[in-house]
C-alpha positions as a Python dict, from the first residue, in 0.01 Angstrom:
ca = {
    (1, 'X'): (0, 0, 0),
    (2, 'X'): (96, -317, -205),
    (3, 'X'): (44, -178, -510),
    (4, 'X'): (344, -129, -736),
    (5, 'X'): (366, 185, -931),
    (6, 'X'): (229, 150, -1262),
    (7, 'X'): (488, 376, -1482),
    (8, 'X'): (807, 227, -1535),
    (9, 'X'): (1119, 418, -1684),
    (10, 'X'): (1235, 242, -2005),
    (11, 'X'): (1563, 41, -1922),
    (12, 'X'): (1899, 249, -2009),
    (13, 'X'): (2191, 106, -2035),
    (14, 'X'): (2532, 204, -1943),
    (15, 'X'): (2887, 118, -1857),
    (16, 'X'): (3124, 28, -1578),
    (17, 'X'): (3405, 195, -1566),
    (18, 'X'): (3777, 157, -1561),
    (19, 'X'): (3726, 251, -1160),
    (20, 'X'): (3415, 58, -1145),
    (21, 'X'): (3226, 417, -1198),
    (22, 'X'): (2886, 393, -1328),
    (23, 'X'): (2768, 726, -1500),
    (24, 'X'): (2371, 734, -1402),
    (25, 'X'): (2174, 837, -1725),
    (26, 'X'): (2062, 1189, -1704),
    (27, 'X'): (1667, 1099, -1699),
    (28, 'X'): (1708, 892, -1384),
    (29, 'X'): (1938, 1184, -1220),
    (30, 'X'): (1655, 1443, -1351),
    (31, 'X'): (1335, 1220, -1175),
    (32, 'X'): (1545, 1142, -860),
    (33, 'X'): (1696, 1521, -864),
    (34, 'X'): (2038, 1411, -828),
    (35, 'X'): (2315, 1667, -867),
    (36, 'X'): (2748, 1590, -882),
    (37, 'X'): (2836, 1528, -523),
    (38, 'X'): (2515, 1372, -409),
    (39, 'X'): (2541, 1048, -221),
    (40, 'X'): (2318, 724, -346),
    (41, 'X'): (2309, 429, -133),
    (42, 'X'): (2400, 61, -347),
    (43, 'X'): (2228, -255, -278),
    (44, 'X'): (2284, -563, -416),
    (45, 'X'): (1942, -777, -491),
    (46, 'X'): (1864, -1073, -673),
    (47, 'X'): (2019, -1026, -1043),
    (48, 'X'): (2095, -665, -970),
    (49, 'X'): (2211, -338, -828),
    (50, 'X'): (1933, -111, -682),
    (51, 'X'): (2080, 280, -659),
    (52, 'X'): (1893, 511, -379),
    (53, 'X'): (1917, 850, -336),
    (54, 'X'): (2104, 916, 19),
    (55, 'X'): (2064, 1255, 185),
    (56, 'X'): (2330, 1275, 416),
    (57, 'X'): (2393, 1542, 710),
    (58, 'X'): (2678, 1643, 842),
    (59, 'X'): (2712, 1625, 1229),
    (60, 'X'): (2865, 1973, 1232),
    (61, 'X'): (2528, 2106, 1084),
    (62, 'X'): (2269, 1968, 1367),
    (63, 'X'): (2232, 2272, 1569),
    (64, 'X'): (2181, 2146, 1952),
    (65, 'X'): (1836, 2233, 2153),
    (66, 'X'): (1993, 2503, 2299),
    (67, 'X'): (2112, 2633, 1959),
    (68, 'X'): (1812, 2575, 1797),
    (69, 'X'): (1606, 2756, 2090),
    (70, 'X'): (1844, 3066, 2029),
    (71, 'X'): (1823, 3099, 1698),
    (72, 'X'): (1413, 3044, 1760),
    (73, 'X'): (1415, 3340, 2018),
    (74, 'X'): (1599, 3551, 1721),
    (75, 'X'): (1403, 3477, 1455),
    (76, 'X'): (1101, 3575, 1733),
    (77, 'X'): (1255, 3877, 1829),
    (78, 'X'): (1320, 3950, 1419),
    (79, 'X'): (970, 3962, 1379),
    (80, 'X'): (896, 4146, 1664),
    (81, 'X'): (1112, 4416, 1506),
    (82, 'X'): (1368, 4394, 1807),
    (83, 'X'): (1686, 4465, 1617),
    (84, 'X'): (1963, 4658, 1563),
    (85, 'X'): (2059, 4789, 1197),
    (86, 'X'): (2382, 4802, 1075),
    (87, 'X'): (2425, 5203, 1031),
    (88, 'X'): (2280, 5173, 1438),
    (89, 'X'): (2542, 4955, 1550),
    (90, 'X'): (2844, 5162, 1323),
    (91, 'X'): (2749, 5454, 1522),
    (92, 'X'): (2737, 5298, 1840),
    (93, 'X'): (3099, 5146, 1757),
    (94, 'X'): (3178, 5465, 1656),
    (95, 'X'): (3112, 5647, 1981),
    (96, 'X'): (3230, 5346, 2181),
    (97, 'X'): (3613, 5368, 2000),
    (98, 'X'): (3875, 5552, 2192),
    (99, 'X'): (4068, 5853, 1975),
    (100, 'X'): (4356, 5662, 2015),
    (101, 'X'): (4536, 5394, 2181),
    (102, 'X'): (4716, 5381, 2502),
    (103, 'X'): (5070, 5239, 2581),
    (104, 'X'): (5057, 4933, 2841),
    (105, 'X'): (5344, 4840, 3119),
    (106, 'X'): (5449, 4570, 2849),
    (107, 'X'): (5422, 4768, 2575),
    (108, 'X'): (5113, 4664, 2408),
    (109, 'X'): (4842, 4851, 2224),
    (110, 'X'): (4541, 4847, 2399),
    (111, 'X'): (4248, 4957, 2216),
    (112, 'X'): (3858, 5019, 2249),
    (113, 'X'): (3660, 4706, 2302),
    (114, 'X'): (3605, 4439, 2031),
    (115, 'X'): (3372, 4529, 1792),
    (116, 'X'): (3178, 4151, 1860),
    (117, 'X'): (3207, 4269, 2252),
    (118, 'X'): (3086, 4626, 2191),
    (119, 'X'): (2792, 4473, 1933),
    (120, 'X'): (2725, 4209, 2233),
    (121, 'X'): (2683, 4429, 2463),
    (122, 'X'): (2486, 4642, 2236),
    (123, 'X'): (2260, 4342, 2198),
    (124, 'X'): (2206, 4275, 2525),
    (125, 'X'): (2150, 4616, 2671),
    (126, 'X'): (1869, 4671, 2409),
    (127, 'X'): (1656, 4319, 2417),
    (128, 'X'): (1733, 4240, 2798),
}
């Protein structure tokens, strides 16, 4: 694979700014489908400055195997047509919810369950 690529862009020229900001010409952001807030990657080579796209990922985003094998068995299930629709799960919140709430010994409100707990539970009574 040797071979260099036989189109070259025409050179562009631009200018460094007060901050050391160079403003990539729109061509070269177009081919490389760069956007504002991308990252490039700088490095400095004989009589120059190459600029490389850098696709970075944050941590936070990398679901873990277990994640991913959760959200695998969902998708699965999707498609399997094992769901529950929203107007299902209102009326099973619905008929889940107390008429009112209750006075504790302390004083505090209690209330029906959660509507995440009720939908969990929901969840698992149906696909388990």
């Amino acid at each position: 694979m040797g071979s260099k690529a036989t189109t070259t862009m025409q050179e562009l020229i631009g200018r460094v700014g007060q901050r050391r900001q160079v403003v990539i010409p729109r061509r070269i952001c177009d081919a490389l489908q760069l956007k504002a807030g991308d990252f490039v990657a700088f490095a400095a080579q004989s009589g120059g400055v190459l600029i490389k796209p850098k696709r970075m990922v944050d941590p936070d985003d990398i679901l873990t195997r277990e994640e991913s094998a959760l959200v695998k068995k969902a998708e699965r299930e999707m498609r399997q047509g094992k769901f529950v629709t929203l107007a299902r799960l209102e009326h099973e919140l619905a008929r889940h919810r107390s008429p009112r709430s209750r006075k504790t010994a302390r004083g505090d409100n209690t209330r029906s369950p959660s509507v995440r707990a009720v939908a969990f539970a929901e969840s698992r009574r149906h696909y388990t």
